[in-house]
C-alpha positions, 0 to 999 in steps of 0.5 A: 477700649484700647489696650485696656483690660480690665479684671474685678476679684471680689473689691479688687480692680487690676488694670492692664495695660500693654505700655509698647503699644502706640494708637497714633496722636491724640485729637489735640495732636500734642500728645501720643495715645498708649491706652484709653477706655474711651470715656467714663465705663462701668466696672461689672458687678460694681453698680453705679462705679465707673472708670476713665483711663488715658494712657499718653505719652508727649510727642 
């Protein structure tokens, strides 16, 4: 994952993401990227859930 941190209490999900950082230009380069999990990743504990976050900004 870039710039995401992830952190489960009890049924709660809470995402953090660090909105200064930059990890260059997306594959289509139209867009810059702020934070991803880089595809589909389960969430710990929670058996079967998954998460997908992309955080972008326009060039």
């Amino acid at each position: 994952m870039k710039n995401v941190e992830m952190k489960v209490d009890g049924n709660i999900l809470t995402i953090k993401v660090d909105l200064s950082k930059e990890f260059g230009p997306s594959s289509s380069g139209k867009t810059i990227i702020i934070a991803s999990t880089e595809g589909n990743v389960a969430i710990d504990g929670h058996e079967g859930t998954k998460i997908g976050l992309n955080v972008y900004r326009k060039k």
